[in-house]
C-alpha positions as a Python dict, from the first residue, in 0.01 Angstrom:
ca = {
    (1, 'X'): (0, 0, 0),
    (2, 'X'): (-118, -19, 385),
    (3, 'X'): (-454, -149, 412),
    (4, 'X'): (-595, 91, 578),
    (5, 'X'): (-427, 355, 306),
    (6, 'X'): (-603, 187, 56),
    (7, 'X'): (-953, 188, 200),
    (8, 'X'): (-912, 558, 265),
    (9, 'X'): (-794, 655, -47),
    (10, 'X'): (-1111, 459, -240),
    (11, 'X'): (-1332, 580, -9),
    (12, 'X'): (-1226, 950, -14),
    (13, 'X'): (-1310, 982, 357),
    (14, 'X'): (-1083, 1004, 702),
    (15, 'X'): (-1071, 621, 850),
    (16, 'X'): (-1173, 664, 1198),
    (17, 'X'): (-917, 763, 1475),
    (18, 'X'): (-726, 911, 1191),
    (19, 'X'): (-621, 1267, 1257),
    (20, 'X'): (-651, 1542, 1001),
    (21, 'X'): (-382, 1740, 884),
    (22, 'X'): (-338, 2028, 1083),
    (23, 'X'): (-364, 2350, 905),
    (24, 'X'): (-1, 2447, 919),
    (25, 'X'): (91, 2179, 665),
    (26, 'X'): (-131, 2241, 424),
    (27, 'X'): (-42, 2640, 425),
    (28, 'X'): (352, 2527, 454),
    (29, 'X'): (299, 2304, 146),
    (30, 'X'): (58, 2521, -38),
    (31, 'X'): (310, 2809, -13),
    (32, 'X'): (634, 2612, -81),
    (33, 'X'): (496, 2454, -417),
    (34, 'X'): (283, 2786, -520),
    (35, 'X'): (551, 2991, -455),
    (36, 'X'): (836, 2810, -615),
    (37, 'X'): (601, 2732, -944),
    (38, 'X'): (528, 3049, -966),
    (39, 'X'): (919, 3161, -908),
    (40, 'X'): (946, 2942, -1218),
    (41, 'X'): (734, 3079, -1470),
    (42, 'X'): (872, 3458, -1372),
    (43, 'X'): (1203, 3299, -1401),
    (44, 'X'): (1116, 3119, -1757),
    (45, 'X'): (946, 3424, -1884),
    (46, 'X'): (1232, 3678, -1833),
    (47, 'X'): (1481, 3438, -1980),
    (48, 'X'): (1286, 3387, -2294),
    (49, 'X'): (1193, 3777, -2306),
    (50, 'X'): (1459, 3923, -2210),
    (51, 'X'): (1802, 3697, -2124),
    (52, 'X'): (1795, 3751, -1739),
    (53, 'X'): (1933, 3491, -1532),
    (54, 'X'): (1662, 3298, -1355),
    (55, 'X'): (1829, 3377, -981),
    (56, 'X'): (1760, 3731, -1062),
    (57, 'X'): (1443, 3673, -1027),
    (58, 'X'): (1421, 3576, -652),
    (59, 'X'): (1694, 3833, -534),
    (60, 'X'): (1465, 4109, -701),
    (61, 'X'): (1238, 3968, -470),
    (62, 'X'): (1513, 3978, -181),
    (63, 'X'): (1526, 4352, -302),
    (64, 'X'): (1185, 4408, -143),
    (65, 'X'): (1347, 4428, 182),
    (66, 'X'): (1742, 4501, 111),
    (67, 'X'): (1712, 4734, -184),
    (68, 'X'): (1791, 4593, -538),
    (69, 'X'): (2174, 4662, -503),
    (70, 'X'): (2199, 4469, -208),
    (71, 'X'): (2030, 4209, -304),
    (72, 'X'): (2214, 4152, -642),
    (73, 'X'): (2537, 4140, -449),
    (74, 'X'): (2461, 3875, -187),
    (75, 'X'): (2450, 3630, -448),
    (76, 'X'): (2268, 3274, -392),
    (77, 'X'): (2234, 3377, -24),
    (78, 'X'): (2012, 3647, -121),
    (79, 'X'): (1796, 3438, -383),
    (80, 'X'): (1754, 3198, -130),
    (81, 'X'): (1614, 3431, 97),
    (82, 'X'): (1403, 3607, -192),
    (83, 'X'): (1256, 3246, -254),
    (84, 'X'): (1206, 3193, 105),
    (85, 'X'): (1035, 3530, 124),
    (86, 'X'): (796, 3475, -154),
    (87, 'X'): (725, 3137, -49),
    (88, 'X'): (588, 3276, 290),
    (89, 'X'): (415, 3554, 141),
    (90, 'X'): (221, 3275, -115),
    (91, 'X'): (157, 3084, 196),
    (92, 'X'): (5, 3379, 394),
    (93, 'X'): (-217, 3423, 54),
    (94, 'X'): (-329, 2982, 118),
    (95, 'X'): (-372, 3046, 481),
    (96, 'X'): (-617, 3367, 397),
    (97, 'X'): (-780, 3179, 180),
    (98, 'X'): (-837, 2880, 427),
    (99, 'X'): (-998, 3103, 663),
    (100, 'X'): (-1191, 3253, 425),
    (101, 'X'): (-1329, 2928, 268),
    (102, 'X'): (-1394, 2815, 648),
    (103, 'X'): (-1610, 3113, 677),
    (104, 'X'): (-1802, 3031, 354),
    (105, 'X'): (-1749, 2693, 284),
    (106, 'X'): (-1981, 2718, -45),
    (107, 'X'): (-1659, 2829, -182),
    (108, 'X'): (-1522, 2474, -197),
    (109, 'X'): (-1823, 2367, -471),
    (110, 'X'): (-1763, 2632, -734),
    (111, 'X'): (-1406, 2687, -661),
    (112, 'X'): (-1274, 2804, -984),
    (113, 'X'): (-1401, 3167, -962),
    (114, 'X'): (-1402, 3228, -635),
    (115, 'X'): (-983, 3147, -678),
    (116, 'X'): (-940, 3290, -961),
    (117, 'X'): (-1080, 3611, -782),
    (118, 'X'): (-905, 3602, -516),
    (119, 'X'): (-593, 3550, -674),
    (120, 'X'): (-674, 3887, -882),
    (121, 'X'): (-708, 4067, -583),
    (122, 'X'): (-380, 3928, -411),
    (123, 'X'): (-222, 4038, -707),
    (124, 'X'): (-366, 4357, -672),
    (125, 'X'): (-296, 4382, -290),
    (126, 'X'): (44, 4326, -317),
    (127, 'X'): (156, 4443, -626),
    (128, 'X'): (-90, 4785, -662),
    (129, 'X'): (-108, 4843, -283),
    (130, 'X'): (176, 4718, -58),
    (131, 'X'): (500, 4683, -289),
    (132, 'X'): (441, 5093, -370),
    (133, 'X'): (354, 5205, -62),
    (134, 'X'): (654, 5000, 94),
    (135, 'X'): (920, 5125, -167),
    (136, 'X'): (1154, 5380, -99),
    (137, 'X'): (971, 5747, -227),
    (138, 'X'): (1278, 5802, -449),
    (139, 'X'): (1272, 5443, -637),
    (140, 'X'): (1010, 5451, -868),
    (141, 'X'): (882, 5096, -986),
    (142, 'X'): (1051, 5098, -1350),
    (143, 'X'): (751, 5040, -1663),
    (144, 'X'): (691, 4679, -1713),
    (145, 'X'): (579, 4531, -2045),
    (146, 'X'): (194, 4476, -2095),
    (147, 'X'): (272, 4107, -2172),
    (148, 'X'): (468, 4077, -1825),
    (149, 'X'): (101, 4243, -1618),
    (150, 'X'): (-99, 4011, -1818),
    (151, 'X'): (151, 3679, -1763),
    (152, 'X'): (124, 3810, -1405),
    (153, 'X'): (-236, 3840, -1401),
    (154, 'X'): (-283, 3497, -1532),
    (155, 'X'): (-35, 3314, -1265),
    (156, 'X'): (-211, 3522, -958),
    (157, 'X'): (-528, 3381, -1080),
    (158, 'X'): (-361, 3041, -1085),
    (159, 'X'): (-226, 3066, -765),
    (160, 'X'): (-568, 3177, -615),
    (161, 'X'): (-719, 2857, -791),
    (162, 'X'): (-467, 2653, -611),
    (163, 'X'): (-544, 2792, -287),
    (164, 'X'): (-905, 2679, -369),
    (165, 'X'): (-761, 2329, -396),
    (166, 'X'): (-559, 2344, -111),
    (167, 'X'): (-910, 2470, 89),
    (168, 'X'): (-1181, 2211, -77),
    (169, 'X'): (-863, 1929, -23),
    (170, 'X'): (-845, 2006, 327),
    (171, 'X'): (-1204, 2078, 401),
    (172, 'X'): (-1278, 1684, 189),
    (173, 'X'): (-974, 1514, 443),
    (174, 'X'): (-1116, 1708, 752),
    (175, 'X'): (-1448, 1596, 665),
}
């Protein structure tokens, strides 16, 4: 390990002439590996409940934009742009919270409510508000299981504790 590297990493601060990360990486990152974790656990839980195949998942996804017929037929071109597609909208979710937690930056000391809360109300935003009023009038959302709102409930408020990590780990390397 570099010198340098290892002084930093003891000392938990920014050696000098070191620049911070600029805020586009940790939003990239934050979205990539929120996104695709929580691609996995929708993808493990409708296996285990229900047999469907895990790329399903990310072309329903897809189906946001090209209609669920569409989206089934393209394939893996389709879940990879379903994956892509959540990934960005998970990072939007890091970047609001990053602005947010620069506006009150008491949010990085108690960070586990204040991400668990806002992942609630992401899930809310976009599942409650934007997803309905973006669907096509004559596709109504089909009846999910109470298990699958509450598993979904659970992984939005993980996702909005991440983003506080992601926030109190950038605000701790910006110092």
């Amino acid at each position: 390990m570099h010198a340098l590297a290892r002084i930093h990493s003891q000392s938990g601060t920014r050696p000098s002439g070191a620049r911070p990360l600029p805020a586009w990486a940790w939003v990239a990152c934050g979205g990539v590996a929120l996104g695709l974790a929580d691609l996995a656990f929708a993808a493990l839980y409708w296996f285990l409940h229900s047999g469907v195949a895990p790329v399903r998942i990310p072309q329903s996804i897809a189906g946001w934009v090209l209609g669920t017929a569409a989206a089934r037929a393209g394939g893996g071109a389709t879940a990879l742009a379903g994956a892509a597609l959540y990934c960005t909208v998970v990072a939007a979710m890091v970047a609001g919270y990053l602005k947010l937690s620069a506006w009150r930056p008491a949010m990085h000391a108690r960070w586990a409510f204040p991400g668990t809360m806002y992942g609630l109300a992401m899930y809310v935003l976009l599942f409650r508000l934007v997803l309905p009023l973006a669907a096509p009038a004559h596709a109504p959302a089909p009846a999910m299981p109470t298990s699958w709102t509450i598993a979904c409930l659970a992984a939005y408020a993980g996702i909005g504790i991440g983003c506080a990590l992601i926030a109190r780990a950038k605000a701790a390397r910006d110092g």
